[in-house]
N, C-alpha and C positions, 0 to 999 in steps of 0.2 A: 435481360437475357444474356445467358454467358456465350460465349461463340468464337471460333477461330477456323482463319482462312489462309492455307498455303497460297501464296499466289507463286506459278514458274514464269522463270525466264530462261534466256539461252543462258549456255553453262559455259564458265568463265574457262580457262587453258587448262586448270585441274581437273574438274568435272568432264569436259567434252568427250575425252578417249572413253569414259565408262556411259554415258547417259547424252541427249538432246538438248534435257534440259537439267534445270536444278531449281532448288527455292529462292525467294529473293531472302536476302541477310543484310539489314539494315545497320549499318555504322551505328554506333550508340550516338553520334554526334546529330545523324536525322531521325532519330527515334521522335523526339517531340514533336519536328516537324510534321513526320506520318503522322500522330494521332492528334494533330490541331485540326477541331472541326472547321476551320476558314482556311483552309488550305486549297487554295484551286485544282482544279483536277487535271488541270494539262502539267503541273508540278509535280503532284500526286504520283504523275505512270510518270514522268522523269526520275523519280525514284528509283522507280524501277528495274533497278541494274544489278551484273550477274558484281557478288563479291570479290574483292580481289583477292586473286589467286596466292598471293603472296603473305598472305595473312592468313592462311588454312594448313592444314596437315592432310597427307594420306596414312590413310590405314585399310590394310585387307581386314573384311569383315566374314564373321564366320555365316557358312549357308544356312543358318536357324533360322537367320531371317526373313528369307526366303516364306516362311509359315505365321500365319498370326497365330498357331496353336502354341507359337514359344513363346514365353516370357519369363527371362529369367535373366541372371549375369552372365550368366554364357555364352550368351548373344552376343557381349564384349569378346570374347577369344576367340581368335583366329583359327579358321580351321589346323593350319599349320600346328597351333603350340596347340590343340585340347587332344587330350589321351583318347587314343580309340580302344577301345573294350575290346 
């Protein structure tokens, strides 16, 4: 069975001002550790942490996505730069 699971946490200094929470975003460095099935579970939710804020970008995103009926590249440009008709 194929499957994938968001897990949140609180959001680190970048995320706060927009959102509660955010996703969790795994260092490539504990990647293997997450997916070792002998990995204890009190380690496991130690993982658990918001990314560091230092290691991400902001960008305004355009309100398309606000809708699941959008799905296109658009969704990339900010409402700022896209041409209004």
């Amino acid at each position: 069975m194929d499957s994938c699971t968001i897990i949140p946490t609180r959001p680190n200094e970048l995320v706060a001002p927009v959102h509660d929470r955010m996703p969790v975003i795994l260092p490539r460095e504990l990647e293997a550790a997450w997916l070792d099935p002998e990995l204890p579970r009190d380690h496991a939710i130690e993982l658990l942490q918001p990314y560091d804020a230092a290691s991400m970008t902001f960008s305004v995103a355009s309100r398309l996505v606000n809708s699941v009926k959008n799905d296109s590249a658009e969704l990339l440009v900010p409402d700022t730069l896209r041409r209004v008709a």
